[in-house]
N, C-alpha and C positions, 0 to 999 in steps of 0.2 A: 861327303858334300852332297845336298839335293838342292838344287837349283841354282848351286854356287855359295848355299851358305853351309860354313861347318856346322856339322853336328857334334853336339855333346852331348854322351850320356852320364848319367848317375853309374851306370854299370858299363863298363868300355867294351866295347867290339873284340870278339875274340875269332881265332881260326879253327874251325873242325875238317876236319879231312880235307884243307885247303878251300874251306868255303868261309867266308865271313860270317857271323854271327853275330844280332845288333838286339838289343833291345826291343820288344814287341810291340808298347805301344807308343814308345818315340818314335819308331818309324811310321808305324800307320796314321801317325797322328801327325806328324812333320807332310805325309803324303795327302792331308785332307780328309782322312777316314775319322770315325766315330770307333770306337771302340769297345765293346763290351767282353767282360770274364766272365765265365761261368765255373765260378767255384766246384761244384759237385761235380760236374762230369772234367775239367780242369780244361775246359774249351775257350776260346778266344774265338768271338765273330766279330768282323771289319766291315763295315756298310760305308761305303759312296756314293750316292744316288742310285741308279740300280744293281752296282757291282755289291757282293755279299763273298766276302773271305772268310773261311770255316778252318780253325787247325787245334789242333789237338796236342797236350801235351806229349811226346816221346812219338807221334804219328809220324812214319813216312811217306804221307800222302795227306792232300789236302782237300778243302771242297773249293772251288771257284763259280761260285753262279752256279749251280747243279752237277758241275763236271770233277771227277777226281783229277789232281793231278798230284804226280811224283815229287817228291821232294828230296835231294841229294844228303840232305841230311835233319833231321826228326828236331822239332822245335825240342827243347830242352830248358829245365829251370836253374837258374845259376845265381847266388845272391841274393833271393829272391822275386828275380825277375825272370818272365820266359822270352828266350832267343830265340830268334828267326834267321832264318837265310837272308839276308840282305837282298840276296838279286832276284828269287824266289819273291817275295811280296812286294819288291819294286815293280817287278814285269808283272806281276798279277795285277798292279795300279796301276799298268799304261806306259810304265816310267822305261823309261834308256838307262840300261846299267855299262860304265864302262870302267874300266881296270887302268890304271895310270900307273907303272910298274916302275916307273924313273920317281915318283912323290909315294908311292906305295898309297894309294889313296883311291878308293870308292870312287866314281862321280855317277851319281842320278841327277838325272832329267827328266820331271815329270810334266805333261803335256799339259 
């Protein structure tokens, strides 16, 4: 859920090492980001006004606005789509990620 509305994707949420994993550019895109691919280097940058998300396929680590940070688990392609951490690119957009463990359900809250 982000904002209280479900999300669907064409590729469904899966778990890697207990971490959610969502489709890359439904999320940044449900979050108000712009999205661009870059084929050749298999890069994904996210623009918000002045926020810039940089990830990399199989990277575990990202760029946020000049800074690296850690990722618990490496965007990955699956289907032909590349997955993301859910909570990783939520909080990277400002967003409140919380864990509903009784509905087994995501909720964002983006500001």
């Amino acid at each position: 859920m982000i904002n209280g509305v479900p999300q669907r994707y064409d590729q469904p949420p899966m778990m890697v090492q207990n971490r959610t994993l969502v489709p890359l550019r439904g999320i940044f895109e449900a979050l108000g980001a712009e999205v661009q691919w870059q084929a050749e280097t298999e890069t994904v940058i996210a623009t918000k006004g002045e926020l810039m998300i940089t990830l990399r396929k199989g990277a575990k680590e990202a760029l946020v606005n000049d800074q690296w940070v850690p990722l618990d688990v490496a965007a990955q392609p699956v289907n032909g789509r590349m997955m993301v951490p859910a909570r990783f690119v939520s909080e990277a957009m400002g967003a409140r990620v919380e864990w509903d463990s009784k509905a087994l359900l995501v909720k964002i809250t983006a500001e």
